[in-house]
C-alpha positions as CSV (number, residue, x, y, z in Angstrom):
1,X,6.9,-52.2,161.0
2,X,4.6,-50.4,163.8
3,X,1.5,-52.9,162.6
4,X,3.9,-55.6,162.7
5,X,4.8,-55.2,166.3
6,X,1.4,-54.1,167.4
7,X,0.6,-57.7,166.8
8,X,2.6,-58.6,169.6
9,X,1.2,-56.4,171.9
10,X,-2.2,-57.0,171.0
11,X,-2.3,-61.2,171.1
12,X,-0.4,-63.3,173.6
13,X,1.3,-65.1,170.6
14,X,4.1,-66.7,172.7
15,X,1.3,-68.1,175.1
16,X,-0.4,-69.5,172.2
17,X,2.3,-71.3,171.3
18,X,2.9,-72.4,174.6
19,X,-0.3,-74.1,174.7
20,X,0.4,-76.0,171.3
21,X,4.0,-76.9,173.6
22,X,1.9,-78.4,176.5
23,X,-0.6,-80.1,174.3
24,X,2.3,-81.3,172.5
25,X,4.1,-83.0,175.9
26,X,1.6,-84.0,177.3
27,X,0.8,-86.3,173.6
28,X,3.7,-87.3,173.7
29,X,3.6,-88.7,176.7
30,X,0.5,-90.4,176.6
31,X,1.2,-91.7,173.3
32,X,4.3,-93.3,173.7
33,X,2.7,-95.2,176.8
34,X,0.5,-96.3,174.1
35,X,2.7,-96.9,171.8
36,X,5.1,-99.0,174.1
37,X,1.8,-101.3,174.7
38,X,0.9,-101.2,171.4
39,X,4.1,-102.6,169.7
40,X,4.5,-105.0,172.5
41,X,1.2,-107.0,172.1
42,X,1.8,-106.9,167.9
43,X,5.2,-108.8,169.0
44,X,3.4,-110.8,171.3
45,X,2.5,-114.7,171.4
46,X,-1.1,-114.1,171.5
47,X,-3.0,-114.0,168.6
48,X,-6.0,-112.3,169.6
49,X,-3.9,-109.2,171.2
50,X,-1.6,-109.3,167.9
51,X,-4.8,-108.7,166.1
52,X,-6.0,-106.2,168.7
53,X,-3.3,-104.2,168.2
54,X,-3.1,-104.4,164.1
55,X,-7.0,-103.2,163.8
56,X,-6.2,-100.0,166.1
57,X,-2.9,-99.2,164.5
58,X,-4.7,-99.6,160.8
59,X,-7.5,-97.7,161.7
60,X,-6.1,-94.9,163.7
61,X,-3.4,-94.7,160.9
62,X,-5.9,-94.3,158.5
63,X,-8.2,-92.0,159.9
64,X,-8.0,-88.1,159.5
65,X,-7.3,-86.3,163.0
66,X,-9.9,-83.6,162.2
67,X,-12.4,-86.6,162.4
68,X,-10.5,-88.1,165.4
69,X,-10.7,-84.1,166.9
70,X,-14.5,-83.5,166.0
71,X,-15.5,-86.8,167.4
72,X,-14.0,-86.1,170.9
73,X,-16.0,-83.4,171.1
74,X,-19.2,-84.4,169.7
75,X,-19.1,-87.8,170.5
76,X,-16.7,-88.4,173.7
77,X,-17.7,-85.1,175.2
78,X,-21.2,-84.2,174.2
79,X,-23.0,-87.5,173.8
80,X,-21.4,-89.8,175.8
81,X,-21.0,-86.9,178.9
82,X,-17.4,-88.3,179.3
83,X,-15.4,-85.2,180.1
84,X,-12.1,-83.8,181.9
85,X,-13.2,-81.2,184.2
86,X,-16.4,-79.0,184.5
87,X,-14.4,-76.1,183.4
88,X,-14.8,-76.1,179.3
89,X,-10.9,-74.8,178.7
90,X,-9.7,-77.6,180.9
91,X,-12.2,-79.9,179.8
92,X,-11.6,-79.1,175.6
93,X,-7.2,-79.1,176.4
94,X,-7.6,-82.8,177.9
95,X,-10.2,-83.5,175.4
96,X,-7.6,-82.6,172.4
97,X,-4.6,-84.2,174.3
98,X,-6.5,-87.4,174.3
99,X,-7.3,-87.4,170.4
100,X,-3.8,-86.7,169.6
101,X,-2.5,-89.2,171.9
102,X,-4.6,-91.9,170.5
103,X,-4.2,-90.7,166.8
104,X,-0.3,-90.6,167.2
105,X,0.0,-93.9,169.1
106,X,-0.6,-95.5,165.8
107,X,2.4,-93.9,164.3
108,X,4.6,-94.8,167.7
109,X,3.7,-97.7,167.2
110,X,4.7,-98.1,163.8
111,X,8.3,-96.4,164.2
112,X,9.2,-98.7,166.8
113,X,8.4,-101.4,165.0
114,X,11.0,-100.1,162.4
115,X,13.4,-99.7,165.2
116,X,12.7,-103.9,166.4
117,X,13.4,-104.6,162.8
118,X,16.8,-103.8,163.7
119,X,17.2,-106.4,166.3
120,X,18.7,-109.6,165.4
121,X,15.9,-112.8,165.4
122,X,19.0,-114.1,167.3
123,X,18.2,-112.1,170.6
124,X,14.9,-113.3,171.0
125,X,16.2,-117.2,170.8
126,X,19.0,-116.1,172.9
127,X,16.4,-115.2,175.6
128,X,14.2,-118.4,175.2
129,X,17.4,-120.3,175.7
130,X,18.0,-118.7,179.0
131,X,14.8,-119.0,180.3
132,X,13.7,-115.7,180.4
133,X,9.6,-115.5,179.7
134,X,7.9,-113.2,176.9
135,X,7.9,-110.2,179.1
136,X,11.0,-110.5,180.7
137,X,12.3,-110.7,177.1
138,X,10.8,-107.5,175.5
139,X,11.4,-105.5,178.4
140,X,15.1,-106.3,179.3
141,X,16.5,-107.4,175.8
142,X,14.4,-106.6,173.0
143,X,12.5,-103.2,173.6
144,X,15.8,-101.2,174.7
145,X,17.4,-101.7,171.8
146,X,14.3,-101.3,170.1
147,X,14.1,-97.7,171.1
148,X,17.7,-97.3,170.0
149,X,17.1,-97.7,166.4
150,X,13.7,-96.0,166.4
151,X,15.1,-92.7,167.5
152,X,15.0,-91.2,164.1
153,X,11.4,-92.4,163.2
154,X,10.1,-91.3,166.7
155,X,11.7,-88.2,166.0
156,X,10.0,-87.3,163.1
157,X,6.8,-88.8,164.5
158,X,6.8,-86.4,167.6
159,X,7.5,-83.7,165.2
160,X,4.8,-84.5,163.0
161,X,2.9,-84.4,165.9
162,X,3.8,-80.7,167.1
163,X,2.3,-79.5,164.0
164,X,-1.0,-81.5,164.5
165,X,-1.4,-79.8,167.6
166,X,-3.0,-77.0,165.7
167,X,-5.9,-79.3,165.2
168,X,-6.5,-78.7,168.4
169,X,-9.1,-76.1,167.4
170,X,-11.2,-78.6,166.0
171,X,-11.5,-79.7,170.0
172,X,-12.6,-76.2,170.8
173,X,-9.3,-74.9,172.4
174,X,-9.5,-71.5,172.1
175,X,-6.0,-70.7,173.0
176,X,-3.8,-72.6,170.2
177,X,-1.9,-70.5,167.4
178,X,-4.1,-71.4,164.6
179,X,-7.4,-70.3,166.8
180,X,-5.5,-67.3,167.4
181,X,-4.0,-66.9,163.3
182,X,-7.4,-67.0,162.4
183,X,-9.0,-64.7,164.8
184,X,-5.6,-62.2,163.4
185,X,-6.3,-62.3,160.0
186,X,-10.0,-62.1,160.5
187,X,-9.4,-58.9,162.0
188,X,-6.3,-57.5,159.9
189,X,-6.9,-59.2,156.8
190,X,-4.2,-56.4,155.3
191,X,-1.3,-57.9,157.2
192,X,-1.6,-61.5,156.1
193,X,1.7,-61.7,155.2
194,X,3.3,-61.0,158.5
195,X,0.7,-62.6,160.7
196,X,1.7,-66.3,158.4
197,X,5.7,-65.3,159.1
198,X,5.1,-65.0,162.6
199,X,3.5,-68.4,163.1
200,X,6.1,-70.3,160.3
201,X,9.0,-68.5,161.8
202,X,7.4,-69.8,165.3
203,X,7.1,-73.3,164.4
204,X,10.4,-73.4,162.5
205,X,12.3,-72.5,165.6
206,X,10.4,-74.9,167.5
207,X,11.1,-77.9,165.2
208,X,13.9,-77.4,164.0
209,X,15.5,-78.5,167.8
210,X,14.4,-81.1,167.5
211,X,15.4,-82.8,164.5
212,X,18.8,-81.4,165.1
213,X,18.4,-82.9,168.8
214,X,16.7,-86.6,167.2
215,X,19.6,-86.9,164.5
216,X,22.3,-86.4,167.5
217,X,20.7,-88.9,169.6
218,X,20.5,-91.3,166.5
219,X,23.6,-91.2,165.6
220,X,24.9,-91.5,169.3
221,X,22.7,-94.2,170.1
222,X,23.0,-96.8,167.1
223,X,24.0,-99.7,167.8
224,X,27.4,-100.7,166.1
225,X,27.4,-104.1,164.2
């Protein structure tokens, strides 16, 4: 029990997990604006941004996010000299938030098109017969109730997306929880065991919220038919 709590005093494991937190909101965020575009030109009248929007969603979807991860350091960062800030812990957070964001787009993306399968065809003509134009459509009629019956998979999505944040270390953030796991066990390779609790028992109490939370809202927010 004493080499059990000396791991708390010797690593700032709440802070790492607050840095998975941030990286997590700030993904969110970013790819849900994505997302929102994405979706919208798949729906869209125009060919060539329907097609746009298929060939990123397929290939992000299929890509790993260690690749996506690796590449934003090697490729975004180091060859092409695009970077966030001159100082490297700013510079590699941004770095990750950007190839989660555009890794989980894909999967926003994807969810609310599950959600706009639940709108009737008869909205749309509705909003054709009243004059309203494609835009005005999606963004008064269609995409709200789009987002009520993609709670669930968005949900699960963001989720999903809490737990890739530990790829962040592939980014070179140096402050995330499985940075810091690793650099625990490395140096008390006899308490294994406790060190993996900690972090499960961490991201359990963090996910677990939310799927309580994304099941309430899903439930409260489905629309009656």
């Amino acid at each position: 029990m004493q080499d059990f709590m000396q791991l708390f005093t010797s690593y700032n494991i709440p802070g790492a997990f607050l840095v998975n937190i941030e990286i997590t909101l700030w993904s969110v965020l970013f790819s849900s604006i994505i997302g929102v575009i994405l979706v919208t030109m798949r729906i869209c009248p125009v060919s060539s941004l329907r097609m746009i929007a298929t060939v990123y969603v397929e290939l992000f979807k299929n890509m790993p996010l260690t690749i996506i991860m690796v590449f934003m350091v090697l490729g975004v960062y180091a060859q092409l000299k695009i970077g966030f800030s001159s100082i490297f812990e700013v510079n590699f957070f941004w770095l990750a938030v950007a190839g989660l964001s555009l890794y989980t787009a894909a999967f926003v993306c994807e969810s609310l098109r599950s959600g706009l399968n639940t709108v009737p065809v008869g909205q749309a003509e509705a909003c054709r017969a009243l004059g309203l134009n494609f835009f005005q459509s999606a963004t008064q009629v269609i995409l709200p109730q789009t987002f009520c019956g993609s709670v669930a998979p968005l949900g699960n999505t963001f989720i999903a997306l809490l737990k890739n944040s530990t790829v962040a270390a592939a980014a070179s953030v140096a402050t995330e929880t499985s940075t810091m796991m690793s650099e625990m066990i490395e140096k008390h390779a006899d308490l294994i065991v406790p060190i993996f609790l900690i972090f499960a028992c961490g991201y359990i109490m963090l996910i677990i919220p939310i799927g309580i939370l994304t099941t309430y809202l899903s439930n409260k927010l489905a629309v009656r038919r």
